[in-house]
ZAMARGU-4260 file (C-alpha; in steps of 0.2 Angstrom, whole numbers, plus 5000, padded with zeros to 4 digits):
<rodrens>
0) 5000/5000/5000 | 5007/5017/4993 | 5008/5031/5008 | 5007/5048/5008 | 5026/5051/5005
5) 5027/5039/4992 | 5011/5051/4984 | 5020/5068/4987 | 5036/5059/4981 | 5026/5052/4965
10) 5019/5070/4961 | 5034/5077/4963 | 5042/5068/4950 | 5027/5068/4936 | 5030/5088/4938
15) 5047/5087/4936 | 5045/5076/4921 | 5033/5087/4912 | 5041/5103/4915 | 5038/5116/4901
20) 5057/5115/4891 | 5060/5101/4894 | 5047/5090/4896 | 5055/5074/4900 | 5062/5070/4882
25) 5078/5071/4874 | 5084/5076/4857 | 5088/5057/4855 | 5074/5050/4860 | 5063/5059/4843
30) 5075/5048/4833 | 5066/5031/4839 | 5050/5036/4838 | 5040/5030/4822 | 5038/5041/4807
35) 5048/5057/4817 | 5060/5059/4799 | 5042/5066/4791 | 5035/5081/4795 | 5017/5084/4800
40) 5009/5095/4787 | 4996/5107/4801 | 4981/5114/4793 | 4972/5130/4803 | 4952/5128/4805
45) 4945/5143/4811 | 4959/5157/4811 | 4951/5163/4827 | 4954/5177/4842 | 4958/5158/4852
50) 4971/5152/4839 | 4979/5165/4834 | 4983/5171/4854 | 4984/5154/4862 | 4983/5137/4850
55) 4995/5142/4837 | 5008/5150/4851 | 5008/5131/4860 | 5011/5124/4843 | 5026/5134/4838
60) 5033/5132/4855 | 5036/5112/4850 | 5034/5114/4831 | 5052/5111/4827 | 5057/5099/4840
65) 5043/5090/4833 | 5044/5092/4815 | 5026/5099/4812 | 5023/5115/4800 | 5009/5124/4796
70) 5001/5122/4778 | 4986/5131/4775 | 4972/5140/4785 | 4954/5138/4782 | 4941/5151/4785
75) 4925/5157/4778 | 4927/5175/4781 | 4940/5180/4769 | 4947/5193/4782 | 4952/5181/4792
80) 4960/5172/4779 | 4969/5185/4774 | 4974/5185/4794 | 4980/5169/4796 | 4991/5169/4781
85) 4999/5185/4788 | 5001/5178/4804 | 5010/5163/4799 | 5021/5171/4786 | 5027/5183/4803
90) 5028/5169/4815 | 5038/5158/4804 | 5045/5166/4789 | 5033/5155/4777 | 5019/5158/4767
95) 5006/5144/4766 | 4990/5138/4758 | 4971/5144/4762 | 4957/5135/4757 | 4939/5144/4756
100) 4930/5131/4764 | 4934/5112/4769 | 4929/5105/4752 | 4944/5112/4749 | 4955/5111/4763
105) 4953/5093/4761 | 4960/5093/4744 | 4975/5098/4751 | 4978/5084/4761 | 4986/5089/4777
110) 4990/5077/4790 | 4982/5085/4806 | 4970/5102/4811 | 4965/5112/4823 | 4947/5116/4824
115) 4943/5134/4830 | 4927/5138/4823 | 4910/5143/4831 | 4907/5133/4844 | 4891/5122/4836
120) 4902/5116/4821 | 4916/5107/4831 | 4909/5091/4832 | 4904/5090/4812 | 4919/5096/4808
125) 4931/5085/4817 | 4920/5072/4807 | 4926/5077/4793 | 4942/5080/4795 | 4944/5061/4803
130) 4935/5055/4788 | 4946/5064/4778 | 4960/5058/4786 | 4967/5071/4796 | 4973/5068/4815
135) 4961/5081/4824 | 4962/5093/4842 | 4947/5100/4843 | 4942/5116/4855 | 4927/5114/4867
140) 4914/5111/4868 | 4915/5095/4858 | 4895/5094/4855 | 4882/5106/4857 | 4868/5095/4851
145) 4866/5075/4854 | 4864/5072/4836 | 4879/5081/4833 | 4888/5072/4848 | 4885/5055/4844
150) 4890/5058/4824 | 4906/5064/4829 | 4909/5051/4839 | 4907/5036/4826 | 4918/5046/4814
155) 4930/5047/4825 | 4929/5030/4833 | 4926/5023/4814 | 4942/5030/4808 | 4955/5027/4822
160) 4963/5046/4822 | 4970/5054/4834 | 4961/5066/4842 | 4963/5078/4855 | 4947/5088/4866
165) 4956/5105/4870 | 4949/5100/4890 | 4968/5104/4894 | 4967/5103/4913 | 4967/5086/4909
170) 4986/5091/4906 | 4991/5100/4920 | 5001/5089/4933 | 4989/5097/4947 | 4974/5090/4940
175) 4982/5075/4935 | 4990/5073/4956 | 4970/5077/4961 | 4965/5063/4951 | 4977/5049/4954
180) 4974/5056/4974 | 4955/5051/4974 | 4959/5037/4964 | 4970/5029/4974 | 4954/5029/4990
185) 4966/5040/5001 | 4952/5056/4998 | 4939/5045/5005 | 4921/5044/4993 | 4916/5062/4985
190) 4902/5068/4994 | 4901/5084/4986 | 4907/5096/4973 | 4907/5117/4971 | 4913/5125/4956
195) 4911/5142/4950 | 4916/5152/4935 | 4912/5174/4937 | 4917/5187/4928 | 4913/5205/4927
200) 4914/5210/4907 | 4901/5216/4896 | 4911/5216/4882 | 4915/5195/4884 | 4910/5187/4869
205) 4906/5202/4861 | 4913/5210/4844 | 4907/5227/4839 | 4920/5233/4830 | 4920/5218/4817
210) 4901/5217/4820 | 4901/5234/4809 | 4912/5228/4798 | 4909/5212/4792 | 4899/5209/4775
215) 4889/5194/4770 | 4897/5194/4751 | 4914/5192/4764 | 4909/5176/4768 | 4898/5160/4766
220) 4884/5162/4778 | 4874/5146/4774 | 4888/5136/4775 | 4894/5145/4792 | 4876/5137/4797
225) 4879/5119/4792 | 4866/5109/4799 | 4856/5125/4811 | 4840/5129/4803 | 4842/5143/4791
230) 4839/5162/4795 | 4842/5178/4785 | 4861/5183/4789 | 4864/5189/4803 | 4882/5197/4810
235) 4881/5197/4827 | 4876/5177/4828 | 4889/5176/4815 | 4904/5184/4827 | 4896/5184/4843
240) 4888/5166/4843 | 4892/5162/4860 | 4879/5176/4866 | 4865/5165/4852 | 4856/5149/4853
245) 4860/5138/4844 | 4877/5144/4839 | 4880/5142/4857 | 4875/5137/4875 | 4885/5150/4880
250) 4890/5148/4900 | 4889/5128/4899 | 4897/5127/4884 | 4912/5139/4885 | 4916/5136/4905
255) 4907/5123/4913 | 4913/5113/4899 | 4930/5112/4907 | 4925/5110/4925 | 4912/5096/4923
260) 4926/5086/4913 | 4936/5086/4929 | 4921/5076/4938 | 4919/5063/4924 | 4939/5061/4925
265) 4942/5060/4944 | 4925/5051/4946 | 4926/5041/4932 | 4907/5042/4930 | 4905/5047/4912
270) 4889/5058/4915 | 4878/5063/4927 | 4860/5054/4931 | 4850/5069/4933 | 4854/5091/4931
275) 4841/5103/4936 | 4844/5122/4932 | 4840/5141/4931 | 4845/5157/4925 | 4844/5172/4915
280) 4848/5188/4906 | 4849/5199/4923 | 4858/5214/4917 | 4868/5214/4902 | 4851/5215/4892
285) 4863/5220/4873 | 4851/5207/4862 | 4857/5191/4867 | 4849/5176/4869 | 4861/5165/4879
290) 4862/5171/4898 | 4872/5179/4908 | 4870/5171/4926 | 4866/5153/4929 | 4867/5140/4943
295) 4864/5121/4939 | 4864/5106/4950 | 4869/5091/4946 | 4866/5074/4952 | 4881/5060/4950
300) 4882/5041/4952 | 4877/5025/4948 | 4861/5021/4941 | 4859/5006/4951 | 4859/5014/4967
305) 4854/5031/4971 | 4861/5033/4986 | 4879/5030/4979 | 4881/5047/4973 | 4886/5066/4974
310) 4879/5084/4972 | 4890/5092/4960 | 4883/5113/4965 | 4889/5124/4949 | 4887/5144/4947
315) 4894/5156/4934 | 4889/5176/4931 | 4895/5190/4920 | 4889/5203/4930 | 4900/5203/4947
320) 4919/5191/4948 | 4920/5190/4968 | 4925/5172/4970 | 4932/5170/4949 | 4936/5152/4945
325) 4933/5140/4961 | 4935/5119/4961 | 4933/5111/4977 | 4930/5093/4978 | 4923/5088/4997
330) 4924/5072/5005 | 4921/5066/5024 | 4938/5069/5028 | 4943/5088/5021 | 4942/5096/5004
335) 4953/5095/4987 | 4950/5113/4981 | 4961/5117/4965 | 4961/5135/4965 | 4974/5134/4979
340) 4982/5117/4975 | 4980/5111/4992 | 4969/5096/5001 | 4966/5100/5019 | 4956/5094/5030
345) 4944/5108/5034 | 4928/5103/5035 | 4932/5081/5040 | 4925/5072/5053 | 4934/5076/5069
350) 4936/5064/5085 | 4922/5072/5094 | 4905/5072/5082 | 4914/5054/5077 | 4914/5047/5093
355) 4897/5052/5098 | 4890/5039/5084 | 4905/5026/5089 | 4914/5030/5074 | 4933/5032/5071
360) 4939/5052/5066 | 4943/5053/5047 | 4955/5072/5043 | 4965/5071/5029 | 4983/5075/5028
365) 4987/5090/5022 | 4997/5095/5005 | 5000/5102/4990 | 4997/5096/4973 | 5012/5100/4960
370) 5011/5116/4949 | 5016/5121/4933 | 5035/5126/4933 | 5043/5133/4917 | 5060/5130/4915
375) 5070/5146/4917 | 5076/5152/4899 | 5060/5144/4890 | 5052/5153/4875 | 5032/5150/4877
380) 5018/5156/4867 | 5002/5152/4873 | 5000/5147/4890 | 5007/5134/4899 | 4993/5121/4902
385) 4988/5122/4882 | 5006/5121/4879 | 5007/5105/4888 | 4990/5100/4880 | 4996/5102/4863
390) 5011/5095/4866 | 5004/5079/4870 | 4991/5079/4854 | 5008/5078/4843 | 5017/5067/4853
395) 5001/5053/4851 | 5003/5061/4834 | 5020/5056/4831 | 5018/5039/4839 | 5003/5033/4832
400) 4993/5034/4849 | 4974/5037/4849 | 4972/5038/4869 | 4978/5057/4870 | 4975/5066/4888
405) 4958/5070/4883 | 4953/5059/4868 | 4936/5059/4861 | 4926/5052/4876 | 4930/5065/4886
410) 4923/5077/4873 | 4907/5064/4873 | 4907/5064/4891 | 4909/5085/4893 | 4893/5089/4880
415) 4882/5078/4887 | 4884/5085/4902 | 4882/5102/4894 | 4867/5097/4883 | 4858/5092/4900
420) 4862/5107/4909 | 4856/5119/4894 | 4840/5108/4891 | 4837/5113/4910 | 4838/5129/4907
425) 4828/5131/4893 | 4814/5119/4898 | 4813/5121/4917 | 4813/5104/4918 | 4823/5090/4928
430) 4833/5083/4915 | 4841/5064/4912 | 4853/5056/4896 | 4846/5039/4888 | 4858/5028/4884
435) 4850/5019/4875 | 4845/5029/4863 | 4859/5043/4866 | 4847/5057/4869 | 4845/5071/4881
440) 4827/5069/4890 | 4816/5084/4897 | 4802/5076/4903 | 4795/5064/4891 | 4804/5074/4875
445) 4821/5074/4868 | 4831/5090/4867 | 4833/5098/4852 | 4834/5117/4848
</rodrens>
């Protein structure tokens, strides 16, 4: 049986070994791994505000160590095509390929892309792109819609690629401690879960300057709408989906998306069994249609008994960020919260309140789950956790390796959860997932838009 210093000494170590810079590999070690004489030929899907600030950074901070180039850049909006081209020809001294459209793209053949479109067309696109042979990392949400989820998910499954969810916590040697931690039983069962995710901006997700400048003849709006039902062009859905059913969920989709994954991974329960929710539009009233403050609560465990189970408690607002991003896990014996990277044992059962029932006192130990450290000397675009993140999608790249940190079930896993927690709030209703038919429930109908 491991004990607490051999897990502190074990953390340690998986820190250590994926330090940005160095990352636990060598020069020499590229030269045994399958197919590392061929260069990856990138392709750019999406030259978004995300990519060109974050995603492409983290490439370029591995690109050559790893032998991948970027090849073309795909957008519907000619500006932004125009963009990417620039912004790869000033990053990297090359000028590369754009395609229209992926009927295109496709024609090109590149190896791999990044998918960093509006959020609705993830999941079809990453269907294509496995189907047309590409490796894929795909940006969150995965799925916005069941149909949309489960077609994704036989493309990818279908064709074997390698694909990475851009969940990148899943990454980070914190979250990674935190999960092996409950894992291994020392964290006793989760009882309970907080998150939170505030902000005070009323200009997030919004885009007035391009709003006024963007022209339909610019673009392919019926396209841009792949399988949404058709309206007259609109440019605000067009740049500022996230604020627009069924572009977007919005607060789910964007932010829960990444703190719900972490429940499926340390719980390894893949959704929950029930969500109920509210919210609304209660002060940034600018036209949108998505809200701006929303609580859900979900309900986790297994089908078979409902007492085996835990309250996940989430809340996110716009409109005020007193207590910004908060993930505290609860058990009977202290807390995991990993805003501060510590497990106490504030809140565990003490010797008193256990004796009175004849019970034995359960605190745990306290301690500190590994951070990021980046090498002194290190050149990094991005930020660190993509970095890592996108580092590991080429590495399973490079070695053939479908079970990157956050393959394509984690992705599943994350938009049903999102899909159940949006149905919620736009029903009203207590809310379940079918598996047998792979359908979000509210009430006695399934969830559409």
């Amino acid at each position: 049986m491991s004990t607490r210093r051999d897990f502190i000494k074990k953390s340690a170590i998986a820190s250590a070994g994926i330090a940005i810079g160095g990352l636990g590999f060598s020069s020499k070690s590229y030269g045994r791994i399958r197919g590392s004489n061929d260069r990856v030929q990138l392709a750019i899907l999406g030259f978004s505000d995300r990519f060109k600030d974050t995603l492409g950074p983290c490439v370029l901070n591995h690109a050559n160590n790893l032998n991948f180039e970027f090849v073309s850049v795909c957008d519907l909006w000619s500006i932004r095509r125009e963009a990417g081209l620039k912004w790869v020809l000033d990053k990297t001294g090359h000028k590369i390929n754009s395609a229209i459209n992926t009927d295109e793209l496709w024609k090109q053949k590149p190896d791999a892309v990044i998918i960093s479109t509006a959020d609705f067309q993830h999941a079809l696109l990453a269907a294509e792109a496995v189907r047309a042979g590409c490796d894929v990392y795909c940006e969150k949400p995965f799925a916005e819609t069941m149909d949309d989820a489960n077609f994704a998910l036989k493309a990818v499954k279908e064709t074997g690629r390698v694909l990475q969810v851009g969940s990148q916590r899943r990454s980070g040697p914190n979250y990674q401690a935190a999960h092996d931690y409950i894992q291994s039983g020392k964290f006793g069962k989760i009882v309970g879960v907080e998150m939170t995710w505030n902000v005070n901006q009323p200009g997030r997700w919004r885009r007035p300057a391009l709003v006024s400048t963007i022209k339909e003849k610019d673009t392919d709006w019926k396209r841009f709408l792949m399988n949404r039902p058709f309206e007259e062009w609109d440019p605000r859905k067009y740049l500022e989906y996230r604020l627009f059913w069924p572009y977007s969920s919005g607060i789910p989709g964007q932010w829960m998306a990444h703190q719900i994954d972490t429940v499926h991974w340390f719980s390894h329960l893949n959704y929950p069994r029930s969500v109920a929710a509210n919210g609304g539009i209660y002060l940034w009233n600018d036209g949108r249609k998505n809200y701006d403050s929303m609580t859900a609560v979900f309900d986790y465990g297994s089908a078979e008994n409902p007492a085996d189970g835990f309250e996940v408690i989430y809340s996110s607002r716009q409109t005020n960020s007193a207590g910004e991003t908060k993930e505290v896990y609860f058990s009977n014996g202290g807390k995991l919260d990993l805003s501060t990277n510590k497990i106490t044992s504030e809140g565990g059962l003490s010797e008193r309140y256990a004796k009175e029932m004849g019970m034995k006192s359960f605190l745990l130990d306290e301690m500190s789950l590994p951070d990021i450290k980046v090498e002194t000397g290190a050149s990094m675009g991005g930020d660190p956790l993509t970095s890592l993140h996108m580092r590991n999608w080429m590495e399973c790249i490079r070695n053939r390796n479908p079970k990157t940190n956050a393959p394509v079930e984690a992705g599943y896993n994350h938009s049903v959860a999102n899909i159940m927690c949006t149905a919620a709030l736009r029903t009203g209703q207590k809310v379940v997932f079918d598996p047998k038919t792979k359908q979000v429930m509210a009430g006695n109908k399934v969830f559409k838009y």
